[in-house]
N, C-alpha and C positions, 0 to 999 in steps of 0.2 A: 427277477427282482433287482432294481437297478439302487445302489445307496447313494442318495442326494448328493451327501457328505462326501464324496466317494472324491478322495484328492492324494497326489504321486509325493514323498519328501525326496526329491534325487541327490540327496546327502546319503540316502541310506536306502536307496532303491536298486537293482540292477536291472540293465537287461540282457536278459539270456536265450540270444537264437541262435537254433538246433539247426545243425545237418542242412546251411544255408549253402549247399557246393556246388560246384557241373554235375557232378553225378547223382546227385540227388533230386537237385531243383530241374532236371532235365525230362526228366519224368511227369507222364499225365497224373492229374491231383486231383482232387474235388473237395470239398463245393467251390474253394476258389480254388484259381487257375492260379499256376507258378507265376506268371507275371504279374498277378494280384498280389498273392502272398508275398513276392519279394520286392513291390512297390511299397507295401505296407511295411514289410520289416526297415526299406532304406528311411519314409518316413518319420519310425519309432527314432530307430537310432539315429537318425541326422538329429531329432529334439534331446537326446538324451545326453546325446555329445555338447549339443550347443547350451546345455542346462546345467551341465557339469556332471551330470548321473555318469555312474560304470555302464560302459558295452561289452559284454563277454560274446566271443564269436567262439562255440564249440563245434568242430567237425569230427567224423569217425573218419580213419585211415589206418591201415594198417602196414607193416614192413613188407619187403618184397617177398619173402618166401610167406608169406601169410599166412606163419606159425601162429601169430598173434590173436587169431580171426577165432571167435566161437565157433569150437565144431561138435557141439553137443551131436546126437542124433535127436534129430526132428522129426514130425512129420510133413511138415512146410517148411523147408529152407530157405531162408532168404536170398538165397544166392548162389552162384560157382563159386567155389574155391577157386577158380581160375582166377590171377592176377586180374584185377580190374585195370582200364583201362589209362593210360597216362595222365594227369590233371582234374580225376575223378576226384577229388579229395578237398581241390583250392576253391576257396573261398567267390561266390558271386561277386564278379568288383564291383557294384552297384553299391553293396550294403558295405564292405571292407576287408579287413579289417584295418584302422586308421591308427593315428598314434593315440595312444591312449587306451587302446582295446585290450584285453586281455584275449587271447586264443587258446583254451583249451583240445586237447587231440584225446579222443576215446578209442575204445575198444571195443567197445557194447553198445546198446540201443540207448541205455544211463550215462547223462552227464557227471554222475558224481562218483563213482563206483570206479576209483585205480586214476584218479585224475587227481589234482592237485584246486579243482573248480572250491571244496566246501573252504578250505585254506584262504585261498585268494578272496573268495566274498567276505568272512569273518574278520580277517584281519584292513579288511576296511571299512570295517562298519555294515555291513550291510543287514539288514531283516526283510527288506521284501526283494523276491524277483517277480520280472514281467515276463512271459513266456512268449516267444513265437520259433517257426520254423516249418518247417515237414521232416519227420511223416507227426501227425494229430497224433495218433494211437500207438507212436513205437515211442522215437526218440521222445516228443514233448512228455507223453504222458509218463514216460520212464525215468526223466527227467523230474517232476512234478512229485511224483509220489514220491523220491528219495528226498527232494527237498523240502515237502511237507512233516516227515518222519525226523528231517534237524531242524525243525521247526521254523522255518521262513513261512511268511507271507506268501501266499502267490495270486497273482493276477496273469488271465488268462487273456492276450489279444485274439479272440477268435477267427478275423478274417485274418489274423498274419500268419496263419497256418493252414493246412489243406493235410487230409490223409489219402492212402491208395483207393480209398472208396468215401463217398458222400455217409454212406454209412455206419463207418469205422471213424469215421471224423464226427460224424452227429451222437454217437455213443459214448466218447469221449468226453464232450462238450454239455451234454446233458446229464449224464448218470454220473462219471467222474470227477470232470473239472468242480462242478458247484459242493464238491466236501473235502475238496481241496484248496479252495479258492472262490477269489469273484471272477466271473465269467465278463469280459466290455468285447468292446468291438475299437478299432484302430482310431477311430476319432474322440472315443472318450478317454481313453489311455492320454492322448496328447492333449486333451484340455486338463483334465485332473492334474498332469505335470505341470503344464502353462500358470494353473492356478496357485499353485505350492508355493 
């Protein structure tokens, strides 16, 4: 269900893309491809910067002894504990981050949870964010639900995202995102701002 009406204020809109780095964006995606997803995120944010909207670039990294790393016991671990590998963590240069950007550093799969991100949006106004990144189903939707629960707006870019499965990304995008948010696609996003 798509609202007519449906238009960006980037006085008081942000955008917030997730886990845009080497070691993340390096990785096979679906439904879109990393070079889709981060075509689309440079895109957003090239409009958002030129419109005067905030860019928040948040990545996850951790210190080198990787005491910082969730080690709950799982039964699917995301990961080794082994040291990840050099430059895992910097930012795609395509997308930024540029002057003007905020960068947030995480811990966890949530942008808002031990970060300084709910601070930095509030204190400039802001009530909606625009989501992209990878992964769909960790970082964005992790993301998503903390900032729905402080009560922002959220608008969902669906191709500026991709999860580790077509599946886990179409689960997100249908059952989640629509009671969280409006669900567009990368070109309505940038008219509804154009429009404002």
């Amino acid at each position: 269900m798509t609202d007519t009406k449906f238009s960006i204020e980037p006085k008081t809109t942000a955008l917030v893309l997730i886990d845009m780095q080497e070691g993340i964006v390096g990785r096979e995606v679906f439904p879109h491809s990393s070079k889709e997803v981060t075509a689309n995120c440079v895109r957003l944010a090239d409009r958002f910067r030129s419109s005067g909207a905030l860019v928040v670039m948040v990545h996850v990294s951790y210190g080198k002894d990787g005491r910082d790393r969730p080690s709950q016991i799982v039964d699917e671990p995301m990961g080794s504990i082994a040291a990840p590998p050099p430059g895992w963590d910097e930012f795609v240069q395509e997308i930024g981050p540029r002057e003007g950007d905020i960068v947030v550093t995480k811990r966890q799969w949530g942008a808002f949870y031990g970060t300084e991100l709910d601070l930095q949006l509030r204190r400039r106004g802001m009530h909606t964010i625009v989501l992209g990144g990878i992964s769909t189903n960790f970082g964005v939707e992790s993301t998503a639900r903390d900032a729905f629960e402080r009560a922002y707006s959220l608008i969902f870019a669906e191709d500026a995202m991709a999860g580790m499965s077509a599946e886990a990304h179409s689960f997100s995008v249908r059952t989640i995102f629509p009671r969280l948010g409006r669900v567009r696609r990368t070109d309505e996003v940038l008219k509804a701002i154009s429009e404002s």
